[in-house]
ROTI-298986 format. One line per 10 residues: number of its first residue (from 1); for each residue z, y, x of C-alpha. Coordinates in steps of 0.2 Angstrom, whole numbers, always signed. Each point is the difference from the previous one (the first is absolute). Example, Ala and Ser with C-alpha at 12.3 -4.5 7.8 and 13.67 -1.06 7.14 Angstrom:
1) +39:-22:+62  -3:+17:+6
// end
This chain:
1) -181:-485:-53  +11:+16:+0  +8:-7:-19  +0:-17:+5  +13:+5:+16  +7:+13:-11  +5:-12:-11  +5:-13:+12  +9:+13:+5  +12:+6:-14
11) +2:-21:-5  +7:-3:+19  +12:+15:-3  +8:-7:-14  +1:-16:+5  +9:+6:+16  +11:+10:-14  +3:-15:-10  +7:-10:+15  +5:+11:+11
21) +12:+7:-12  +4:-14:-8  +6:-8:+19  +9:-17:+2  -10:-15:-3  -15:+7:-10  -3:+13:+16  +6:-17:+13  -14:-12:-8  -14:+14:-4
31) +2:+3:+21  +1:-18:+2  -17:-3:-10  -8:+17:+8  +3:-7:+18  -5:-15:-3  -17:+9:-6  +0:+8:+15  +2:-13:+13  -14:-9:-9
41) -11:+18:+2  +5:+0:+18  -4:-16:+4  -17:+0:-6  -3:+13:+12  +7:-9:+14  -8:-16:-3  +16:-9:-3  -8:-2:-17  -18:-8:+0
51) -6:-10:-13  +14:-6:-7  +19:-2:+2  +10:-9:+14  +15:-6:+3  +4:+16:+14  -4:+11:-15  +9:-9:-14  +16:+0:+12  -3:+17:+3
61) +2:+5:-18  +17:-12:-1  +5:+9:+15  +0:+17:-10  +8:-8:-15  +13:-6:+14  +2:+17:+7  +2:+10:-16  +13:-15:-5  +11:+5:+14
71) +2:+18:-6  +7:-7:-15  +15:-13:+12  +14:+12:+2  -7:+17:+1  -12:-6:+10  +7:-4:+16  -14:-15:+4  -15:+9:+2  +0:-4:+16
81) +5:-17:-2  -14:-2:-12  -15:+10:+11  +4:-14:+14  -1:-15:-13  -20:+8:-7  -4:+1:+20  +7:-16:+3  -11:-8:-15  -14:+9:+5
91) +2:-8:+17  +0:-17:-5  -15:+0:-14  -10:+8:+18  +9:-17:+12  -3:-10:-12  -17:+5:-8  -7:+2:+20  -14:+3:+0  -3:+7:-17
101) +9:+15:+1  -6:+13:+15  +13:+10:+8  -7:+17:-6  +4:-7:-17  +14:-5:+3  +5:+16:+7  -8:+10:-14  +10:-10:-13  +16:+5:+7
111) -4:+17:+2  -8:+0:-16  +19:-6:-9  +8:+14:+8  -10:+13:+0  -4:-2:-19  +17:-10:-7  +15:+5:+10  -7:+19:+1  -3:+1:-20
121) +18:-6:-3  +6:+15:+7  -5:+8:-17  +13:-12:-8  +13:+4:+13  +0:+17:-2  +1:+0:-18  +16:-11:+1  +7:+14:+10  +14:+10:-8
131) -13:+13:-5  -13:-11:+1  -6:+6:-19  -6:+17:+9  -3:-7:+18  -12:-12:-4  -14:+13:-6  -1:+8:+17  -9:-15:+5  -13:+6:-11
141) +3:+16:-1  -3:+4:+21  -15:-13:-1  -11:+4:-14  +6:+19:+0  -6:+0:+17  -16:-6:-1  -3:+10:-15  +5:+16:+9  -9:-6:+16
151) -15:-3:-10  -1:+17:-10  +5:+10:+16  -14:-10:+10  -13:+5:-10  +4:+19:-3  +4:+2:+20  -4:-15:+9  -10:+0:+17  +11:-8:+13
161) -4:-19:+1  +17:-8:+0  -9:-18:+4  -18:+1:+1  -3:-18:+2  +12:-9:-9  -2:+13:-15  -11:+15:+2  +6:+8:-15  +16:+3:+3
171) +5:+16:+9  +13:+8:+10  +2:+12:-13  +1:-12:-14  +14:-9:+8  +10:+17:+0  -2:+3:-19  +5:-17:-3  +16:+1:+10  +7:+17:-6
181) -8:-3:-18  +12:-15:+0  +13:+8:+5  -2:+13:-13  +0:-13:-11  +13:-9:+8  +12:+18:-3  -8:+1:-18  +7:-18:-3  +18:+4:+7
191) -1:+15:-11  -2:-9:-15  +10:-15:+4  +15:+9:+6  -3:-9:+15  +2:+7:+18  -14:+12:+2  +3:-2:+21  -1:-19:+0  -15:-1:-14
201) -11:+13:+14  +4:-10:+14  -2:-18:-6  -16:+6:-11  -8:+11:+17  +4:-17:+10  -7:-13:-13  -16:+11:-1  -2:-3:+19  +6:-19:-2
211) -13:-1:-14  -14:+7:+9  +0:-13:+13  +0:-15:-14  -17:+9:-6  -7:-1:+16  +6:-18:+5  -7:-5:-15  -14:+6:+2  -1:-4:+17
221) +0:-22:-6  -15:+5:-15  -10:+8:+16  +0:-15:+12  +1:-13:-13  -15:+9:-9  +5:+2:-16  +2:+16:-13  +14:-3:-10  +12:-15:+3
231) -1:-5:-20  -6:+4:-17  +16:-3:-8  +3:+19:-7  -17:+8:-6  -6:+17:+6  +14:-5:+19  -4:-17:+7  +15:-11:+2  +16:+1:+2
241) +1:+4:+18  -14:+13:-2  +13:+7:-14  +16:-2:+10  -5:-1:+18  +11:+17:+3  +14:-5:-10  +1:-15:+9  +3:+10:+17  +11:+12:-10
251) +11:-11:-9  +10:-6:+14  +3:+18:+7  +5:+6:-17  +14:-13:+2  +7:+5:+16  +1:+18:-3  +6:+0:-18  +13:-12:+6  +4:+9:+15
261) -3:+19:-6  +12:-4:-14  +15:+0:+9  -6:+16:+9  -4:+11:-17
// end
């Protein structure tokens, strides 16, 4: 099991190498392709996905191909344009489908395109920032740095149950490491980059806090929808939510700050 994810492992890195650093459109449709993976992961746990696939799943997919459309139309100044025209089609398969369709689902496939679409993107956008090349890897950088760090530092020193329903072997102390150790990485980074080793500490100790509560929202939905992992897409990890649920808090974070620190540093 432990080769099988270390492997899994060290093939997911480069691939997120290979596109991430490549950008533009191989990066745009890899994300594209990776949330539309995820919706479908989502919505199985759900139950907007049953048996097979409808028309309020389907549109739901369009919707996303919509959305990521609009980042391309004029630097993007229609996402909001296009999140109302996914909401709006969404709406309609549920009037007209009536009774087909329950509202939960309905419900569930909305959230399901934001929360997995429109907050992936977040990765693109920030690599399309002026130092996108560098800014894009603290994204991954606070949310698997921290989770490592929180996971090492747990078990040397853990005792304090951080949430000892929702996941009882997280600890208080855990959560610590993983914050400072992503900041330290976050300053090691700056270091190497010649990046701002101010900014990189705060949007790294932030996005480790950020990507803490995606763990724990995710795992939240696989608790009281009964399921282990949401997929088996990446061997040795589960699916792609169970690999990305972090980043997928993080990335829309990383955004804000490394677009708003960078006038500041």
């Amino acid at each position: 099991m432990f080769k099988t994810r270390l492997l899994s492992g060290i093939i997911l890195v480069l691939v997120a190498l290979l596109t991430i650093g490549q950008g533009g459109y191989v990066l745009f449709f890899t994300l594209l392709a990776v949330s539309v993976i995820g919706m479908n992961e989502f919505y199985r746990a759900a139950g907007v996905h049953k048996e097979h696939y409808t028309a309020l799943e389907l549109i739901s997919y369009f919707g996303a191909a919509v959305y990521y459309g609009s980042l391309l139309w004029r630097d993007g100044n229609y996402r909001s344009e296009a999140m109302m025209l996914v909401l709006v089609l969404i709406m309609t398969v549920y009037v007209f489908g009536y009774p087909k369709y329950e509202s939960t689902q309905i419900m569930a496939a909305m959230f399901g395109f934001v929360y997995v679409a429109v907050m992936l993107s977040y990765i693109w956008k920030t690599r399309m920032l002026p130092s996108g090349v560098f800014d894009v890897w603290l994204i991954f950088l606070c949310s698997w740095g921290c989770d490592t760090c929180a996971y090492c530092v747990g078990v040397l020193i853990g005792k304090h149950k951080m949430a000892p329903v929702l996941s009882p072997k997280k600890s208080i102390e855990g959560a610590v490491g993983g914050v400072v150790g992503a900041m330290l990485l976050g300053a090691a980074y700056a270091a190497a980059t010649g990046g701002s080793i101010w900014a990189y500490v705060i949007i790294c100790g932030v996005g480790a806090l950020i990507s803490m509560v995606g763990d724990l929202a995710a795992s939240a939905v696989k608790r009281q929808t009964g399921i282990k992992d949401y997929g088996k897409l990446i061997p040795g990890h589960g699916g792609i939510l169970d690999r990305f649920d972090s980043v997928i808090f993080t990335a829309p974070i990383i955004f804000f700050l490394a677009s708003t620190l960078a006038e500041l540093f």
